[in-house]
C-alpha angles and dihedrals in degrees: 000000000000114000111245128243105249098176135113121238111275079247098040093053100049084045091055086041103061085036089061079047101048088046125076111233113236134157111257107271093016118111116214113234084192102146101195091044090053091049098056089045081064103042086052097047086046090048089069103040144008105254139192116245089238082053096045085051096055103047090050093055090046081064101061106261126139118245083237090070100031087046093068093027090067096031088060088038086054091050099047084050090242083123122046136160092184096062092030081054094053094044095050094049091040092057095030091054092053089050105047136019106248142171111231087245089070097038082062099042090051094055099043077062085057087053095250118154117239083239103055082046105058090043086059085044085053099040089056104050088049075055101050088246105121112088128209116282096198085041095057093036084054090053089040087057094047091054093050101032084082093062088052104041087112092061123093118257093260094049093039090062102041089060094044082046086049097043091056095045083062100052081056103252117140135232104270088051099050090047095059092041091051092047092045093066100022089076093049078052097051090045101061089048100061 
């Protein structure tokens, strides 16, 4: 009986190597309170992306570590501005508002998922209107119902308007909002059809 060749390829065991030494070791169940460990987890997630606390918090914890070491990692992480939900906050809007035609409601909606504070939300909003950041709602509500108008143009006038009023309830805008975005295109209609 010939012995069987046991070992790795050259490739596959330094592989498995740096991953033993990437990985904290930890028994099965047990959660590490290693501080500096912890830390450099962080550092490294942070490295890639900007992250909410509550998200630095959970991946953290995904990777095995106690509440009792995350909680004064991010604190001091926190403290240093290497996390921040205002500015996450203000990039994220900044980038999301130039994509997709949304209403502030669901601008907001979408971040609190993301675990940010009403407060934090409204500084970014804030940050990014002293920035000229901040488009106009009405202004994107009024492009949103050009783009679908077409997909209603067999529609009678009434119904035409309760699904662009819907639509745009959708996207998150509110009712002042959609008013002012209907009534901005409906007299460019009337007038062509005099």
């Amino acid at each position: 009986m010939d012995p069987v060749d046991t070992r790795l390829p050259r490739d596959a065991s330094a592989r498995a190597a740096s991953d033993k030494r990437r990985r904290p070791q930890r028994v099965e169940g047990e959660a590490s309170s290693d501080g500096d460990a912890c830390r450099e987890a962080a550092l490294k997630l942070l490295e890639r992306t900007r992250r909410t606390r509550i998200d630095l918090e959970r991946r953290l914890k995904d990777k095995g570590y106690a509440t009792v070491a995350i909680g004064p990692v991010v604190a001091r992480l926190v403290e240093l501005g290497l996390v921040d939900d205002a500015e996450f906050a203000r990039a994220w809007l900044a980038g999301r508002w130039g994509r997709r035609p949304s209403g502030w409601r669901r601008l907001q909606q979408e971040l609190r998922a993301k675990g940010i504070a009403d407060e934090d939300i409204e500084r970014a909003r804030d940050q990014l209107a002293e920035r000229g950041g901040a488009p106009d709602e009405v202004a994107s509500a009024a492009k949103l119902v050009e783009q679908a108008r077409r997909r209603y143009a067999r529609l009678d006038p009434q119904k035409q308007r309760q699904r662009l009023y819907a639509l745009l309830a959708r996207h998150g805008y509110g009712a002042d909002t959609i008013r002012r975005a209907l009534d901005v295109r409906e007299p460019l209609e009337s007038g062509r059809d005099a």
